[in-house]
py3Dmol code that shows the C-alpha trace and the ligand (Angstrom):
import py3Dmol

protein = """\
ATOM      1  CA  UNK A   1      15.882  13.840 -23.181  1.00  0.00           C
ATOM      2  CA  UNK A   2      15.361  13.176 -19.276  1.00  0.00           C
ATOM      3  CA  UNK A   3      14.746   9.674 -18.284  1.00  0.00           C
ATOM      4  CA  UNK A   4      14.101   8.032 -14.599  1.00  0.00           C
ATOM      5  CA  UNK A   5      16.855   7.160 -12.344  1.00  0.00           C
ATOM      6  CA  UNK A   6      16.541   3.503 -11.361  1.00  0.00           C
ATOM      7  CA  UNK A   7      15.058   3.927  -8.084  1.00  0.00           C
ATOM      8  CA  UNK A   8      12.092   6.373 -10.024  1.00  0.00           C
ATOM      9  CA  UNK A   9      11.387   2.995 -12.387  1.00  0.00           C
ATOM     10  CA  UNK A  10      11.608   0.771  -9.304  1.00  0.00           C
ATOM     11  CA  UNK A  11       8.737   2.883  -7.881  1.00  0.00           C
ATOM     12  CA  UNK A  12       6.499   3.685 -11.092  1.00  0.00           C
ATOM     13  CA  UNK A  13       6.658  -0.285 -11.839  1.00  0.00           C
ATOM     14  CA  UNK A  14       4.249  -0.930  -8.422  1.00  0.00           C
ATOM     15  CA  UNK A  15       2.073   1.580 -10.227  1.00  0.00           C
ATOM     16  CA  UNK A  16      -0.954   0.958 -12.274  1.00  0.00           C
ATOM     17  CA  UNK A  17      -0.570   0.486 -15.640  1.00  0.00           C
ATOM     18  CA  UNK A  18      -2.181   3.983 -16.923  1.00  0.00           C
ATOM     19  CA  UNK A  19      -0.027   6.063 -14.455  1.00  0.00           C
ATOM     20  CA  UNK A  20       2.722   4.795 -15.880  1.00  0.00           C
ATOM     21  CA  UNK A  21       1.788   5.448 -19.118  1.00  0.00           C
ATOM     22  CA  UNK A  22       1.312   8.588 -18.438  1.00  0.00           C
ATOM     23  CA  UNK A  23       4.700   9.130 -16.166  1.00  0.00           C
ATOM     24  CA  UNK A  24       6.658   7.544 -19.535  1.00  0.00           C
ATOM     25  CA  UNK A  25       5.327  10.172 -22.056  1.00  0.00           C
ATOM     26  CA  UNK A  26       5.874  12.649 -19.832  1.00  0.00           C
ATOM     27  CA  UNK A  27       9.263  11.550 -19.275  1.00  0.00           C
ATOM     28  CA  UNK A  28      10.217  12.521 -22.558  1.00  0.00           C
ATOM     29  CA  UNK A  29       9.361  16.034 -22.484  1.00  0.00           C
ATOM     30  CA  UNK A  30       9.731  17.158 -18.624  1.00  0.00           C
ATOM     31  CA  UNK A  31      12.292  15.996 -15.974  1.00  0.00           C
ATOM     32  CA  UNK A  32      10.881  14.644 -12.934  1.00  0.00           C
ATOM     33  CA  UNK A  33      11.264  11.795 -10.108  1.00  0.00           C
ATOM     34  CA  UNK A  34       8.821   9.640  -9.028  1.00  0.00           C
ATOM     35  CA  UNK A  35       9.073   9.477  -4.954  1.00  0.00           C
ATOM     36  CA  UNK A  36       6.633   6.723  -4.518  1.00  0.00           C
ATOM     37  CA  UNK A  37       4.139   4.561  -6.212  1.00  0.00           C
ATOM     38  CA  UNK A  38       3.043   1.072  -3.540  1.00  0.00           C
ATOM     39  CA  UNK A  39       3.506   1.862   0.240  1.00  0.00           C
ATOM     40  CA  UNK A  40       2.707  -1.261   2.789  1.00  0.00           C
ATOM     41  CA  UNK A  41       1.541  -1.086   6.120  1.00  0.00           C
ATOM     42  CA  UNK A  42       4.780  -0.282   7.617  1.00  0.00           C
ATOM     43  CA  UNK A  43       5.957   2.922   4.919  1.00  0.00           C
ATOM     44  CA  UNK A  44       1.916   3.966   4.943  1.00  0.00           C
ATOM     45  CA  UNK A  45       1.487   4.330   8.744  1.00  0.00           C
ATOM     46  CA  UNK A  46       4.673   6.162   8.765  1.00  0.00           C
ATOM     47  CA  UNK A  47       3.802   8.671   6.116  1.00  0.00           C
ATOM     48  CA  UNK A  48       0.762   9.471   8.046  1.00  0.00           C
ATOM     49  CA  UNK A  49       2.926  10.029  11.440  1.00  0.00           C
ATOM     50  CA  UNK A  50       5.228  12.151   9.457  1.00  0.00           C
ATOM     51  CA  UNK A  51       2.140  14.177   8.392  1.00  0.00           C
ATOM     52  CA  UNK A  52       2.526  13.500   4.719  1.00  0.00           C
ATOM     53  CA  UNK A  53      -0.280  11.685   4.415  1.00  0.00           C
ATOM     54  CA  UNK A  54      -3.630  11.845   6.282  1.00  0.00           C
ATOM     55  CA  UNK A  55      -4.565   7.990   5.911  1.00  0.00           C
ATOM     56  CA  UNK A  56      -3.484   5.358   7.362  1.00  0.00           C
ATOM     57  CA  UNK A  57      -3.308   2.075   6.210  1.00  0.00           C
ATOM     58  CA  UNK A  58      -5.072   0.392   3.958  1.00  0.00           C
ATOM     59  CA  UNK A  59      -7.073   3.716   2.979  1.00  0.00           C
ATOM     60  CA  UNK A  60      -4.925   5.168   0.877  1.00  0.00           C
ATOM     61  CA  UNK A  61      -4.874   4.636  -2.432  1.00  0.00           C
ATOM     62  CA  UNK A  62      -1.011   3.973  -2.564  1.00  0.00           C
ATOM     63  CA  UNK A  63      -1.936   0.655  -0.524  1.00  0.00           C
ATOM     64  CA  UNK A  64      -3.559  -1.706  -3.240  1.00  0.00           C
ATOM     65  CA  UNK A  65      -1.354  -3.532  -5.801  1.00  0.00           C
ATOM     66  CA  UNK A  66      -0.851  -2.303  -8.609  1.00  0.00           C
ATOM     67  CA  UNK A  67      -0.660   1.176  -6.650  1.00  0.00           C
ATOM     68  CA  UNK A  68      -3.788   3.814  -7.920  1.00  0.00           C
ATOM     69  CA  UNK A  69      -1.501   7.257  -6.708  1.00  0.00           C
ATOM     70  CA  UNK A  70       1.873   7.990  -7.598  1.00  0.00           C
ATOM     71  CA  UNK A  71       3.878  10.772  -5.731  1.00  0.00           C
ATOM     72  CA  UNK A  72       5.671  12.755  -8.251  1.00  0.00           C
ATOM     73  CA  UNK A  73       8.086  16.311  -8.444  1.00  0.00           C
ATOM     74  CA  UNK A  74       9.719  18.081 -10.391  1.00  0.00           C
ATOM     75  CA  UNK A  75      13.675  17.214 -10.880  1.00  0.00           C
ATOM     76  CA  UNK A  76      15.858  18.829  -9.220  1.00  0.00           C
ATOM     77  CA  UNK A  77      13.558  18.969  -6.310  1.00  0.00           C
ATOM     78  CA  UNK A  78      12.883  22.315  -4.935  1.00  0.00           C
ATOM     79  CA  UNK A  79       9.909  22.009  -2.716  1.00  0.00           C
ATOM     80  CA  UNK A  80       9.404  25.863  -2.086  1.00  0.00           C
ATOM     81  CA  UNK A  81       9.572  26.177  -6.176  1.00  0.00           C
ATOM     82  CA  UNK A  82       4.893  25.720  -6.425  1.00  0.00           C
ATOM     83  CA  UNK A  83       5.063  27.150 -10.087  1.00  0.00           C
ATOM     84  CA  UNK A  84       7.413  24.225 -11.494  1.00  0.00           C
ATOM     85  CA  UNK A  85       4.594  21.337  -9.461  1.00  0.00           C
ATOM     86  CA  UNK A  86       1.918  23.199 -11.428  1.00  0.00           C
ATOM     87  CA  UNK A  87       3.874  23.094 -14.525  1.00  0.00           C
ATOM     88  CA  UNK A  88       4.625  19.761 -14.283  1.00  0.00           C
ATOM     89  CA  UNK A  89       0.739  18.596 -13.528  1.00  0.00           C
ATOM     90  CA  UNK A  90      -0.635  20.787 -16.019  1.00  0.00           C
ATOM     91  CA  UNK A  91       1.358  18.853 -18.897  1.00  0.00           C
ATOM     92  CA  UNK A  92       0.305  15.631 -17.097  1.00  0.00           C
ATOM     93  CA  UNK A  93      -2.820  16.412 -17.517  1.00  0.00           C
ATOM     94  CA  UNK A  94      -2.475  17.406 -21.170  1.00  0.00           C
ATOM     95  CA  UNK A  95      -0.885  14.304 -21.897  1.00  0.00           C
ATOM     96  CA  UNK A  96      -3.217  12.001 -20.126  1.00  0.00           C
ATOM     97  CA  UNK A  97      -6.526  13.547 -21.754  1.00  0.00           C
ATOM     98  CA  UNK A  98      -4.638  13.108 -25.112  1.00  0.00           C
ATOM     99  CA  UNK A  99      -3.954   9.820 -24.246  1.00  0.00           C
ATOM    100  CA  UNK A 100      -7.702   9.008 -23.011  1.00  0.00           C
ATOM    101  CA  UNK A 101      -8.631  10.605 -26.462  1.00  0.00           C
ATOM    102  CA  UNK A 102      -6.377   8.038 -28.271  1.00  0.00           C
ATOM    103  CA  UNK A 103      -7.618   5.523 -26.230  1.00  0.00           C
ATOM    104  CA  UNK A 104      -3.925   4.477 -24.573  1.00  0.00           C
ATOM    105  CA  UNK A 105      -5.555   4.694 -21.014  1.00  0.00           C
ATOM    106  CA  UNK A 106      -9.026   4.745 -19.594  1.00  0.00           C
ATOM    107  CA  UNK A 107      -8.505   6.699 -15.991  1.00  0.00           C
ATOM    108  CA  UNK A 108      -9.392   9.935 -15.623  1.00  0.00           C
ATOM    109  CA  UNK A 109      -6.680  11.699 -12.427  1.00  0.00           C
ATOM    110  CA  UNK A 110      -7.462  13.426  -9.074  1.00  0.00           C
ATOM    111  CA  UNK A 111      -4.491  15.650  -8.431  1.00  0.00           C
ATOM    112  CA  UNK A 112      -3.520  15.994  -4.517  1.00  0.00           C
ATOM    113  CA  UNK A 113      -2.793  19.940  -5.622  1.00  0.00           C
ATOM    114  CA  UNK A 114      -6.179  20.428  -5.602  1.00  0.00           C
ATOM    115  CA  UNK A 115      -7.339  19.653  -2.560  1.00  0.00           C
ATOM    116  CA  UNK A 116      -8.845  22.134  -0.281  1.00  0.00           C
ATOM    117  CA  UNK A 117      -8.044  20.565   2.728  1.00  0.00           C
ATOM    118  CA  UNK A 118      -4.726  19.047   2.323  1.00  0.00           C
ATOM    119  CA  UNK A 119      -2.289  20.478  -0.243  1.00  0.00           C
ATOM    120  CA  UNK A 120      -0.511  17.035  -1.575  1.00  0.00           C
ATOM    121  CA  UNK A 121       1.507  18.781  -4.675  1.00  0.00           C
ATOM    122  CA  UNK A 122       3.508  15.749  -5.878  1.00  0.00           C
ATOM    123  CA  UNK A 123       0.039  13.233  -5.631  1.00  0.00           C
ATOM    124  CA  UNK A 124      -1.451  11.710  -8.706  1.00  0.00           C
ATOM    125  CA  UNK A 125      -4.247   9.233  -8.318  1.00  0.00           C
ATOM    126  CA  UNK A 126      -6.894   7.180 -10.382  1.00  0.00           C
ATOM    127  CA  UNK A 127     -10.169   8.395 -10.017  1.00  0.00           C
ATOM    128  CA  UNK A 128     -12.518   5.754  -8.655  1.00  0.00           C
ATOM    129  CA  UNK A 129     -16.032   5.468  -9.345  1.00  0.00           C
ATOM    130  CA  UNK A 130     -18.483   5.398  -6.773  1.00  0.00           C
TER     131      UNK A 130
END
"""
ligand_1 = """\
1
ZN
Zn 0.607 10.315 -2.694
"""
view = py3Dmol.view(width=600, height=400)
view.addModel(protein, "pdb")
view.setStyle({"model": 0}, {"cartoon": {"style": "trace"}})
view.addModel(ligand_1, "xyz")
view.setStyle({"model": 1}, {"stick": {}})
view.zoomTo()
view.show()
C-alpha cells in the first residue's frame, strides 16, 4: 500500500481538515505526493513570479491557516504524463463525494484542472460559498 513520505505529511498537516481526509483515503489506493498545502507571503509571491500561480499573496487560497488548496501529483512525478493527473483527480473525486455521502467531510472541491484559463493540474481546493 503507498503511504506519504515525511515531507508529503509535513505539507498535508497545514491543510484543512477535509483535504486531508480525503488525501489519507486516497493514499491507500493510489500513490501520490503532496507538493504543497500552506504557502506564506514569502513561498506565495514566489510561486506567482515563477508563474505557477496567478495570485499573489494573501489571495490565494493556499494563504489562510489551515490551508483551503492542496497541490497534489501523481508519484513518480511525470509532469508531461496528463492521463495519470486525471486519473488521480477522478478517484479523488469519487472518494470525496463518498465521503460527503457518509458524512466524513462537508466541502465540496474546485479542481485547478478545470480551469479554462489557467491549467493548475496538481490543485485541489475547498469550494467557498459566496
Ligand atoms: Zn495550488
Amino acid at each position: 500500500m503507498p503511504a506519504f513520505s515525511k515531507k508529503s505529511e509535513e505539507r498535508l498537516n497545514t491543510c484543512h481538515p477535509d483535504l486531508q481526509a480525503v488525501c489519507r483515503e486516497l493514499i491507500k489506493q493510489y500513490d501520490f505526493a503532496v507538493l504543497c498545502g500552506h504557502r506564506g507571503k514569502a513561498e506565495q509571491n514566489a510561486a506567482f513570479d515563477a508563474g505557477n500561480s496567478r495570485l499573489i499573496y494573501p489571495q490565494s487560497k493556499h494563504n489562510t491557516k489551515p490551508s483551503l488548496a492542496v497541490d497534489i501529483v501523481p508519484y513518480p512525478i511525470d509532469w508531461g504524463n496528463l492521463y495519470r493527473f486525471r486519473e488521480m483527480l477522478h478517484r479523488f473525486d469519487a472518494l470525496a463525494r463518498m465521503m460527503r455521502e457518509r458524512g466524513e467531510i462537508e466541502s465540496e472541491f474546485e479542481y485547478g484542472a478545470d480551469w479554462e484559463s489557467f491549467k493548475d493540474y496538481p490543485h485541489v481546493e475547498i469550494k467557498t460559498k459566496g
